[in-house]
N, C-alpha and C positions, 0 to 999 in steps of 0.2 A: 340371349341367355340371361341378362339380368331381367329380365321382362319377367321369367319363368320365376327365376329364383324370390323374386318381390311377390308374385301372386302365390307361390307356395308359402310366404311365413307370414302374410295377411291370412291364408286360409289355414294355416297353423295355430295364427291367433286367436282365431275365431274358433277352431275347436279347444282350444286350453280353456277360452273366455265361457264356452257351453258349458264346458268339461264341469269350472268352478261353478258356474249359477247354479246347474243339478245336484252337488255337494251340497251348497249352501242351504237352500231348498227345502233337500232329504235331512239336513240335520235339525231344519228347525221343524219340521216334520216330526220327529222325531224325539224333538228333544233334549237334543245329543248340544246342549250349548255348555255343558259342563259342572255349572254351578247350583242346577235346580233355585235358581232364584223365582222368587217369588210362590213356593210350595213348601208345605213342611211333610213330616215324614209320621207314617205312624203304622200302628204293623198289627197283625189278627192271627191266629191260627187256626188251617182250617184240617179236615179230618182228607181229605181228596183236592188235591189243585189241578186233577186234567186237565189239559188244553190250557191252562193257565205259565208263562214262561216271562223271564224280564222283558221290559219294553209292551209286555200287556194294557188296553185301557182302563180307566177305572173311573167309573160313571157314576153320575148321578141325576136322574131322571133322562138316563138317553142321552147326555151332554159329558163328555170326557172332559176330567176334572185332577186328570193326575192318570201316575203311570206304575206298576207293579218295577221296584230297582231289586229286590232282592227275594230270592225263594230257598229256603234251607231245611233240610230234613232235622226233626229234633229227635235226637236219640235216646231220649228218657219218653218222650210220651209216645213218638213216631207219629209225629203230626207234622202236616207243613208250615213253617212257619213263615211270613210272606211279610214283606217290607215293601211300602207303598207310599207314593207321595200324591198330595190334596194342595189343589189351587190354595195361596195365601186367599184371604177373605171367605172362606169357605169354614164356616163352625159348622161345625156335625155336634149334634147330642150325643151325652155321652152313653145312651140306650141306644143308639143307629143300631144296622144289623149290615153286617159285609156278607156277601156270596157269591159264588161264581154261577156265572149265568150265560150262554149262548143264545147268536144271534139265530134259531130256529134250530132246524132237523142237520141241515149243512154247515152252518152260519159259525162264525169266529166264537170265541169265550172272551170272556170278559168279567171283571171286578164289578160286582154293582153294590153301591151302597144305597140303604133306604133307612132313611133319616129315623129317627127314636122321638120321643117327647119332652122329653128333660130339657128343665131349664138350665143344667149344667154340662159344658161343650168339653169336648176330648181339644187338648193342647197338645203340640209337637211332639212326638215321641210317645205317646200314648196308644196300648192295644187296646186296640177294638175285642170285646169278650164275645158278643155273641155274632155266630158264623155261621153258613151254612158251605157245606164243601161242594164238588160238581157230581151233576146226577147221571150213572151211565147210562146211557138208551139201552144196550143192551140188557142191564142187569133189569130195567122195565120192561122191555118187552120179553125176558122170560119169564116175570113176574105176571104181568098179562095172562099169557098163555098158560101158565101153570094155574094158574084162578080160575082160567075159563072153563080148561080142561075137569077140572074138578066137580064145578058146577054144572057139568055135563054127564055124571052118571049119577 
C-alpha cells in the first residue's frame, strides 16, 4: 500500500511540474510577463481592424516586434483606435505607415509597420498618423465581378 501511495504523488508531481512548464512556456509566448518591459507603447487609428483583437502581432519586415494591448471604438470619428507595443531599441520614423495585413487568402492578421524616411523617430506614446485599415476579400471580389461584368456588354 505505501508502494502505491509513493508512485501516485511522484506521478502527481510530475504532472503539476508539466502542468507549470506549459504555463510558463505559453506566458512567455505570449507575453503575459506583466510588465511589458523592454517595449514602449504608441497607438494609430485605423478606419477597419478585422481580424485584428488584443494579443495580435505587430511586425516589421516579417519579424514580430510587439503586440496589439488595446482596440477601442472612438465615438466622435468611429474609428478604431488601437494601442500597441514596439520592441525597446526599435526607432520607427516618424512618417512609417501602420496597416493591417494577412498572412494570404486563409492566413492570420496582423499589424505591419513599414518604416517612413524621416530623420525624425515617433517616441513612447506617440500616434502613428498614417494607416491603412483591413481589406475585405469579399468587398473585392464583388468589386471584381461587378467590373468584369460591365466590361462584358
Amino acid at each position: 500500500m505505501a508502494e502505491n501511495s509513493s508512485s501516485e504523488i511522484m506521478a502527481g508531481g510530475a504532472v503539476l511540474a508539466l502542468a507549470l512548464g506549459f504555463f510558463v512556456y505559453a506566458a512567455n509566448i505570449a507575453d503575459l510577463g506583466g510588465g511589458k518591459s523592454g517595449h514602449y507603447e504608441l497607438t494609430a487609428s485605423f478606419r477597419s481592424v478585422e481580424g485584428v483583437s488584443v494579443g495580435t502581432d505587430v511586425r516589421l519586415a516579417g519579424v514580430k516586434v510587439g503586440t496589439v494591448t488595446a482596440l477601442d471604438l472612438n465615438s466622435e470619428t468611429f474609428r478604431a483606435d488601437t494601442r500597441f507595443t514596439v520592441k525597446e531599441g526599435i526607432e520607427l520614423p516618424d512618417d512609417s505607415t501602420v496597416l493591417v495585413s494577412s498572412e494570404g487568402l486563409l492566413g492570420g492578421t496582423f499589424i505591419e509597420i513599414m518604416p517612413g524616411g524621416s530623420p525624425f523617430n515617433l517616441a513612447a506614446g506617440d500616434e502613428m498618423l498614417d494607416t491603412q485599415g483591413a481589406v475585405s476579400l469579399i468587398n473585392l471580389l464583388m468589386k471584381f465581378f461587378t467590373a468584369s461584368g460591365d466590361d462584358a456588354t
